[in-house]
VEXNUZA-352659 format. One record per atom (N, C-alpha, C): x, y, z. Coordinates in steps of 0.05 Angstrom, whole numbers, plus 5000, padded with zeros to 4 digits. Atoms other than C-alpha are relative to their C-alpha. Layout:
! VEXNUZA-352659
XYZ/...
! end
This chain:
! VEXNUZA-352659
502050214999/864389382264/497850064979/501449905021/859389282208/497549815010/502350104991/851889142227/498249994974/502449975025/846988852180/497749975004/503250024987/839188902197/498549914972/501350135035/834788472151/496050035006/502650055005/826888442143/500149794984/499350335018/825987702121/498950034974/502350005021/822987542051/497749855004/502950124990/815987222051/500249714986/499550125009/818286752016/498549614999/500850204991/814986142053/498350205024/501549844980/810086622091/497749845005/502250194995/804586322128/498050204992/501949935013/799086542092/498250095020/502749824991/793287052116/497549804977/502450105015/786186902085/499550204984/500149765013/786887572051/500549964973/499750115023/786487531977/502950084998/496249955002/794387621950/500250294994/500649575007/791688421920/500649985038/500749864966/790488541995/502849935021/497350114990/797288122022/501650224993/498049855008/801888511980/499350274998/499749744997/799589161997/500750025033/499349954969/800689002070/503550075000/496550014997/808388862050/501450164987/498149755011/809789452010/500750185017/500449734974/809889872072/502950015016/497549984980/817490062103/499649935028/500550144973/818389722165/502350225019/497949814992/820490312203/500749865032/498350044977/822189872264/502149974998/497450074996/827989582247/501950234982/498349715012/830190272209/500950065027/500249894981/829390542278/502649975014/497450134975/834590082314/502250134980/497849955012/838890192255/502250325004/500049804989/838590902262/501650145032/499049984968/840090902340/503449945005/497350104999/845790502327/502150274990/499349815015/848390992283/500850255009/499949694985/847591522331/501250055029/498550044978/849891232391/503449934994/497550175007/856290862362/501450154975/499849915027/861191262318/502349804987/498950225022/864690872261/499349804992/500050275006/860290392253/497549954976/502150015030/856890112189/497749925002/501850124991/850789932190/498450064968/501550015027/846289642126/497149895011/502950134993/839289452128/498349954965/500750225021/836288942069/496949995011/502850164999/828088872064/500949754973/499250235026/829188182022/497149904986/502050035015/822688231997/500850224981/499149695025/823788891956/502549944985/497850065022/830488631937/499849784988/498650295022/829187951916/502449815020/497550214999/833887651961/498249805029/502150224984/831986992003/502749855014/498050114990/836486452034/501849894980/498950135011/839086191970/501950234987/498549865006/842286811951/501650225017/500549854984/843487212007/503749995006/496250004997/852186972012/501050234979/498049725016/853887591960/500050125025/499749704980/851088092013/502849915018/498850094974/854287702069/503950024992/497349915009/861087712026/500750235000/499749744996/860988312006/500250215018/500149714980/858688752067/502249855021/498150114976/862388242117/499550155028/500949954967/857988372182/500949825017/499450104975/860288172251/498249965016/501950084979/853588222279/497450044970/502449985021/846488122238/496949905016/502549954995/839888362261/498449874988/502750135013/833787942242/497250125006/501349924989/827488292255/496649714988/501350225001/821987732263/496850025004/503150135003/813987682250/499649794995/500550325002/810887022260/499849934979/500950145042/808586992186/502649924991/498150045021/815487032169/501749865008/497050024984/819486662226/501349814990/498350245026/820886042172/502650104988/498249835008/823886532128/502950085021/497049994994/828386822176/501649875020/499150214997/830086202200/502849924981/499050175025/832285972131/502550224994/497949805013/836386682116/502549985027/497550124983/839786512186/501749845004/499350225012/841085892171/502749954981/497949955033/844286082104/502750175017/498249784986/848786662139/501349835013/498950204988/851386082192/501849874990/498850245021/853385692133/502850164990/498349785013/857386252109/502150005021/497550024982/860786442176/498449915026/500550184972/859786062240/499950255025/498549854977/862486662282/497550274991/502549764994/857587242260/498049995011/502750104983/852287312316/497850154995/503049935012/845287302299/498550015016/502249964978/839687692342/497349974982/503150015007/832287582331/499250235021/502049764988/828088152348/497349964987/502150065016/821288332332/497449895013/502850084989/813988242351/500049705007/499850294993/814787452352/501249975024/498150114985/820487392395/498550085034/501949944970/814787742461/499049804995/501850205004/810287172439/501949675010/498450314992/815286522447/503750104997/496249814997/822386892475/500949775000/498850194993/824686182504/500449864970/500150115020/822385792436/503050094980/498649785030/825486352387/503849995015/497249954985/832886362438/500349644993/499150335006/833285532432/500149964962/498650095025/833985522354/501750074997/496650045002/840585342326/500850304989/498349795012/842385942287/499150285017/500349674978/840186512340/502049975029/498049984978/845086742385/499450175025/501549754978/840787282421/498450074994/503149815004/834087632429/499550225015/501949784985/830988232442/497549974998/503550004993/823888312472/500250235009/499549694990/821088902472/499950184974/498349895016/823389532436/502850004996/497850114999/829689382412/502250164983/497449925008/834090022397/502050045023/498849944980/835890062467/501749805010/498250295002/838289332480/501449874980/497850175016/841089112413/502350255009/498849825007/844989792418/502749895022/497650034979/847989512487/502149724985/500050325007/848488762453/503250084971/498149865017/853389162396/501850115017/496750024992/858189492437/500049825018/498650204987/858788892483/502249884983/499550155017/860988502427/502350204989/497249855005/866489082402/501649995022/497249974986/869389142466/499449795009/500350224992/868088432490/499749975029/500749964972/864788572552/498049785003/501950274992/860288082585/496750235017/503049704992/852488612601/497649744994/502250025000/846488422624/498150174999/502349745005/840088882602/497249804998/503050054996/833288732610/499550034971/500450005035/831088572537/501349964989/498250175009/836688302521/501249725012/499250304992/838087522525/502249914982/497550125013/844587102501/498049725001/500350394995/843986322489/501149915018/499050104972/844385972548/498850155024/500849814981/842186552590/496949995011/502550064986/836186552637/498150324990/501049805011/830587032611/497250115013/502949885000/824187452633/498049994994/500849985020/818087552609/499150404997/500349745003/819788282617/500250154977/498849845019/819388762559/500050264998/499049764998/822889382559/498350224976/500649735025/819690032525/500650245004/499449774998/821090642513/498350235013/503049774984/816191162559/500850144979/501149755012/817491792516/501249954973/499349995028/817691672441/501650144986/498149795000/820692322433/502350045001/497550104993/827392082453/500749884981/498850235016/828691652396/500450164978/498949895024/832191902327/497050044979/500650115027/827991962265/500749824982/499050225009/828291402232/502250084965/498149875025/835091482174/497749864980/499650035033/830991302104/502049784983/498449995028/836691382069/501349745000/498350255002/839690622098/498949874998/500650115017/834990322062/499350124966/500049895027/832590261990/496750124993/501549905007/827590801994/497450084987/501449985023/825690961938/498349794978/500550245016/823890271913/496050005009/501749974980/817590311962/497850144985/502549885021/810990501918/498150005011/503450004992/803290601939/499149794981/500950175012/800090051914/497650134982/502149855014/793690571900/501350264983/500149785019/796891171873/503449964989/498150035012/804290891850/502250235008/498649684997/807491541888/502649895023/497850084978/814691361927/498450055026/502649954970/810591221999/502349855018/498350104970/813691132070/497749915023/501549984972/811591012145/500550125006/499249824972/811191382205/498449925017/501950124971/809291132279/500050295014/499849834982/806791692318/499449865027/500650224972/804891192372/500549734998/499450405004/805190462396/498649995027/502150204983/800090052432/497150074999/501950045006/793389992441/498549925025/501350024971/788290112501/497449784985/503450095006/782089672463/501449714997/499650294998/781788952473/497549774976/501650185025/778888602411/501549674998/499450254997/778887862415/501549904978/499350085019/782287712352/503550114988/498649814997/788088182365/501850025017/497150014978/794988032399/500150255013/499449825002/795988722405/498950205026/501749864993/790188852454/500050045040/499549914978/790289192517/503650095012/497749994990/797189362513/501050364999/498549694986/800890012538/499350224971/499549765021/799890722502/501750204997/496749785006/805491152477/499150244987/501649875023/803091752445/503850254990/498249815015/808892192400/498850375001/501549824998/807692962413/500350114975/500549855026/805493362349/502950224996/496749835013/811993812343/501149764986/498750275012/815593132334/499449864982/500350095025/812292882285/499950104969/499649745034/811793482236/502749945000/497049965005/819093562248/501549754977/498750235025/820192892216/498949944975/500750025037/815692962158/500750184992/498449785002/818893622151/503249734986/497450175009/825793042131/498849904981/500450075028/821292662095/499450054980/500349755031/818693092045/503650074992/497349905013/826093372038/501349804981/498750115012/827892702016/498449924964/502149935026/822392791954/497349735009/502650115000/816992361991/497450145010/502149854985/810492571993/497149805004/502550154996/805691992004/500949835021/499750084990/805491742069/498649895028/501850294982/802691142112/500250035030/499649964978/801391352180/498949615014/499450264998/803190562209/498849985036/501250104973/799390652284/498449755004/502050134994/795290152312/497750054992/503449855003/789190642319/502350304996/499849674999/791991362304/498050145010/502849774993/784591652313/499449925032/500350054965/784991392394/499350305009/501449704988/784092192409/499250144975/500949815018/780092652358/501650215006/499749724994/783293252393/502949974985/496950085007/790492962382/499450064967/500950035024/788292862305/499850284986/500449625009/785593562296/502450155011/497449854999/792393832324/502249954982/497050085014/796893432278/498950044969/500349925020/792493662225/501050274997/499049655005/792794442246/503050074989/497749945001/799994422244/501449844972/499150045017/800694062178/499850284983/501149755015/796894662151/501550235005/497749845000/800495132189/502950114989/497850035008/806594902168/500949984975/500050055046/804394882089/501449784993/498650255011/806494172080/498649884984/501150005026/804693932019/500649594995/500350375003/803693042020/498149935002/501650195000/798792512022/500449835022/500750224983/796392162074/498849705010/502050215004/793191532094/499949915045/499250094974/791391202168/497649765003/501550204981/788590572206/498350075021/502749874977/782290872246/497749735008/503850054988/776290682285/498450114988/502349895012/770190802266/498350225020/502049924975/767491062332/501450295008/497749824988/772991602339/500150314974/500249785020/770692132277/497750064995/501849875005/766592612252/500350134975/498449935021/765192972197/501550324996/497449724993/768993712223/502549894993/497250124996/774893272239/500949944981/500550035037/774092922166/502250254987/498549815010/774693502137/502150175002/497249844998/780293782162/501849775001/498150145004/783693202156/499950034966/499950025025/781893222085/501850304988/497949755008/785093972082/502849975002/496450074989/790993782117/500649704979/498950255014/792093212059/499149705005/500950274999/788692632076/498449804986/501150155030/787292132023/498049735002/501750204986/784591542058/500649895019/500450044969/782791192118/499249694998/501550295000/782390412127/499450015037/500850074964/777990252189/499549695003/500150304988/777489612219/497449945006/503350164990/769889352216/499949824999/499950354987/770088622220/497349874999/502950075012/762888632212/498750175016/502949915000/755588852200/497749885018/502750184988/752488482257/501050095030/498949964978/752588882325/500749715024/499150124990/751988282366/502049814993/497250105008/758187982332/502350215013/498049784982/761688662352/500749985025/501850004969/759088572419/502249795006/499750364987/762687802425/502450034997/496649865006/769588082396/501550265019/498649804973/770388632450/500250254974/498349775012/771089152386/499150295010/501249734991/766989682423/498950214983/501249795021/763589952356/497249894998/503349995003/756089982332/499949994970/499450005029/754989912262/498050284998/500049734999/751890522269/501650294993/497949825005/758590862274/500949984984/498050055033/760490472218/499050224968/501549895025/754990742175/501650335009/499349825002/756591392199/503550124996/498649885016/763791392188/500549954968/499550085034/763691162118/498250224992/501349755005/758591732111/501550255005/498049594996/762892352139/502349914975/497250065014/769092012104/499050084970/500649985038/765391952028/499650275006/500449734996/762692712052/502350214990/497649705000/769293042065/502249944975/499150085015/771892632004/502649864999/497750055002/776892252028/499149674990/500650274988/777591402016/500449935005/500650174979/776190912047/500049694992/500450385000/778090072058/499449965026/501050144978/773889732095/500749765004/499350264985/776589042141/497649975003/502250214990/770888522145/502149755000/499050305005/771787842163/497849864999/502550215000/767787252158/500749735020/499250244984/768286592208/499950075022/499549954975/768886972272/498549845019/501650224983/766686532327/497650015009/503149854992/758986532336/499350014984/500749925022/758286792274/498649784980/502150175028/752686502225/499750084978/499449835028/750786602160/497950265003/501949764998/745087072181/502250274994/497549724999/751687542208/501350064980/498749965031/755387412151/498150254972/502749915017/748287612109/500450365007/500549834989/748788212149/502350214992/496949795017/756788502130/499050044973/499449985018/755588312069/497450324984/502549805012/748688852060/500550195013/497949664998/753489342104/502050124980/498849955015/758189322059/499350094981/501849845028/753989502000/498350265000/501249725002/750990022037/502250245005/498549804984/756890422070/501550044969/497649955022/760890371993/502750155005/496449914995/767990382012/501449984973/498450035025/772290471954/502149735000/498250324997/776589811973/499349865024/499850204986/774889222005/500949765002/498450264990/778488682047/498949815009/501450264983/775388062074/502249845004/497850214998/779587622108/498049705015/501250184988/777486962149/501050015027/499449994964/777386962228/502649794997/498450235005/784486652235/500950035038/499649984982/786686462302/502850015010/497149995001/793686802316/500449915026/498350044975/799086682372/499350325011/500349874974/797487092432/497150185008/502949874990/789687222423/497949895015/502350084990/783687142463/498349784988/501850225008/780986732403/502549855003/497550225010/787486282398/499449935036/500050164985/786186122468/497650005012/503150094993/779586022472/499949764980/499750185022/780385562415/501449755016/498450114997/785385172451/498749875035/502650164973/780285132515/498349814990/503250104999/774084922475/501349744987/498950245006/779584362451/499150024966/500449935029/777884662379/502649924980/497650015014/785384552355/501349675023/498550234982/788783852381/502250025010/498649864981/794584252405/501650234988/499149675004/798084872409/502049994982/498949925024/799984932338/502050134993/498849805005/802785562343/502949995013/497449924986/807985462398/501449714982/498050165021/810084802354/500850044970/499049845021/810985212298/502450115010/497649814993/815985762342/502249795007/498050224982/819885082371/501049874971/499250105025/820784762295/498750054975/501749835030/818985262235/499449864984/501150195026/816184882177/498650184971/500949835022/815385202104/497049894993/502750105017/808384832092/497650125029/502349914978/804885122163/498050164990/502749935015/797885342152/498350135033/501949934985/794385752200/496949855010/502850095005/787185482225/498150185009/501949774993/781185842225/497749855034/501750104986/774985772270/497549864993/501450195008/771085152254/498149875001/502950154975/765785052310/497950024983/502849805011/760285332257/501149854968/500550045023/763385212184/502349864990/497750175014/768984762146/501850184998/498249765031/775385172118/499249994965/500450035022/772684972053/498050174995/502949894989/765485342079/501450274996/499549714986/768985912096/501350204975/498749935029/773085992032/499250154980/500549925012/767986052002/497850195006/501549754996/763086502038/502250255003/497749735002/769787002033/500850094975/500249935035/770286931956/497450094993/502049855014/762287111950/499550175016/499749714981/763087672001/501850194972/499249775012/767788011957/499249974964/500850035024/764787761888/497450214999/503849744995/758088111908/500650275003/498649674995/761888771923/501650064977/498449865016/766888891880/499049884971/500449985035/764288561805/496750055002/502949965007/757488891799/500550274980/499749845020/757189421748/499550275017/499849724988/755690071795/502850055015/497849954998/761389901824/502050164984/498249975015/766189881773/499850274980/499649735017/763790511737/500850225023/500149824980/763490831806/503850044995/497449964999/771290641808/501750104978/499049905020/772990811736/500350264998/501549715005/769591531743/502950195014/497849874985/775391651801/502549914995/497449995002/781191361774/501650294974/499749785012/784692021746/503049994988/497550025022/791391781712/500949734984/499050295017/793791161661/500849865026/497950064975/799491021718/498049765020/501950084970/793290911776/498549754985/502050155018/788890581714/501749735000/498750215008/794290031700/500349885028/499150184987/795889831766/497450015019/502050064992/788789791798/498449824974/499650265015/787889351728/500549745007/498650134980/792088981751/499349855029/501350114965/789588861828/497049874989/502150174998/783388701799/499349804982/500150255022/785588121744/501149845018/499550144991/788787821796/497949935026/501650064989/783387841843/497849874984/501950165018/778687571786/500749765005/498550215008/784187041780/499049765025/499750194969/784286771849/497049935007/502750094995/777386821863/497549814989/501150235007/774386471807/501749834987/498350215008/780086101780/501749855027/498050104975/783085971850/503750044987/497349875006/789886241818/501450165015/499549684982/794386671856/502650064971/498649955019/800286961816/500149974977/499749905039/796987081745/500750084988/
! end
């Protein structure tokens, strides 16, 4: 049996409010979930092939996508599905169908918890997992070799009656390291320092409930520190040494943090780091020993400079903590991107007035601004859909009939999308083109390599911002 696991291309992606610099550093990042399943498969099932395609990195989309499908000749083909992309792998399913009628196509993937029923009723899906999904596709694969008929919790057929149960794994520890090597690696660059860069999940979920944030209040997993050296112990072997720790919050325990530092050090491992933190959850001891143990930077999630905005979003920070971690962080010398947004609900221009004179004081070496957008399964998306803000639920008639031109909506009670556009273009015009800046950032870029492709990020952020251009 030959299994093919795909990551869609973006191809028709529903657009973030994030400039396109800031998009395409989200998507350089190995999507070690659906490595994971691959992996499992691999380990549970012997003789069986298994390929895995990101079709963004290769270039491939629905119009070209019949070589692979010739060539490898899978019997079963994994789709792994984010809402941004569920057009896309719609369209690459679609295509594959066209090819052979008889190869069955699962959807997995963060979307498919959000609208299971929706995502199981389109034509070209034959099955879903909800959930984590190396334990149920794995059953959903050998059914299908030996042609058994299995029901599993987290796994649905077409036609079949479904839950809204989703299966997880209690002890992280149990699951493979994710193989690498069955994808294409090496293709996989840092957007800031150009150095072959991976992921690694030491956890999954998230005890903090931020209104803006599918994600929130849901179950915590934590990976124990042996287990995770052990596997950067593989990845280093395979010659990577820059790598994207992909948690929710990693910094949820300081103590945890300072252990998975000691034992980098211990262990004389020699890479680059980076992680997704809080602000409320460091110091500058901790800092610094993250900075010994390799730690290169830290994007935290501030959202804004206006405590009672914090306050209305559930994020449970102070701008207080903000100032002070952007203070230990520049201290122990590591950097730092700061998340602001602008539009959040409530939010005025005072608040706005207010990020934007945090931001200039805390000097993060990169900043993101996005626009409050109202996703599928948040507190604002259905508060939005109470105060009768949206004329109807957008989102679930998006998962029921994908459409390449869908457009997110922001929150409008307060300012136009046209308003908003543009208090998000002079948010990051005021920060990043002022002249202390830019020498500040010249002073630290320390190779041609880093020089050309932060160039780069910032001609096309010129582009877009005052030419409204994207792809200059």
């Amino acid at each position: 049996m030959r299994v093919l696991l795909i990551f869609p291309p973006r191809k028709n992606m529903v657009m973030s409010s994030l400039p396109e610099v800031a998009e395409e550093s989200e998507h350089l990042i190995p999507q070690m979930g659906i490595v994971s399943v691959g992996t499992y498969l691999k380990e549970k099932i012997k003789d069986i092939d298994v390929k895995i395609i990101d079709c963004h990195l290769e270039n491939i989309d629905e119009t070209n996508i019949d070589q692979i499908i010739h060539d490898f000749n899978p019997g079963i083909v994994g789709i792994s599905v984010v809402t941004y992309l569920l057009y896309d792998a719609v369209s690459v399913a679609r295509a594959i169908k066209r090819i052979d009628e008889n190869i069955h196509i699962n959807f997995g993937g963060p979307h498919i918890a959000l609208y299971p029923e929706e995502t199981l009723n389109l034509r070209p899906v034959d099955s879903i997992v909800i959930g984590d999904g190396e334990i149920p596709f794995y059953h959903l694969v050998r059914s299908i070799i030996n042609n058994e008929n299995i029901q599993i919790r987290g796994l649905y057929l077409k036609g079949s009656n479904h839950t809204n149960y989703e299966p997880y794994i209690a002890n992280l520890n149990d699951l493979p390291y994710p193989d690498r090597t069955l994808t294409a690696y090496k293709k996989y660059k840092s957007i800031f320092s150009g150095s072959i860069s991976t992921s690694i999940i030491t956890s999954k979920g998230c005890t903090n409930k931020c209104t803006m944030c599918s994600m929130q209040g849901s179950k915590l997993r934590l990976r124990e520190i042996p287990n995770i050296i052990s596997e950067i112990k593989h990845i280093i072997n395979l010659g990577i040494t820059d790598i994207q720790i992909y948690d929710d919050t990693f910094n949820i325990s300081e103590k945890r943090v300072a252990e998975f530092c000691e034992e980098i050090i211990r262990n004389d491992l020699k890479f680059s780091w980076s992680f997704r933190g809080r602000v409320n959850n460091v110091n500058y001891e901790l800092l610094r020993l993250c900075k010994k143990a390799g730690c290169k930077m830290i994007l935290y999630g501030v959202e804004s400079g206006d405590d009672n905005v914090l306050k209305a979003i559930r994020k449970n920070t102070t701008v207080k903590e903000i100032r002070n971690a952007f203070y230990c962080s520049r201290k122990a010398n590591i950097e730092t991107l700061a998340y602001f947004m602008v539009g959040i609900p409530g939010e005025t221009l005072d608040n706005i007035g207010n990020s934007i004179k945090l931001a200039k004081e805390i000097k993060s070496d990169y900043l993101a601004v996005s626009i409050a957008t109202s996703w599928p399964g948040t507190v604002m998306y259905e508060e939005g859909l109470g105060q009768g803000l949206y004329e109807s639920d957008y989102w679930k008639e998006f998962a029921v009939n994908p459409s390449p031109k869908f457009n997110p909506r922001f929150w409008t009670a307060i300012f136009t999308p046209v308003e908003l556009i543009k208090l998000r273009n002079m948010f990051l015009i005021k920060y990043y083109f002022n002249l202390p800046y830019i020498i500040n950032r010249l002073i630290k870029i320390n190779s041609y390599d880093r020089f050309k492709k932060q160039f780069k990020a910032g001609f096309v952020l010129m582009c877009e911002l005052f030419l409204g251009k994207k792809n200059a």
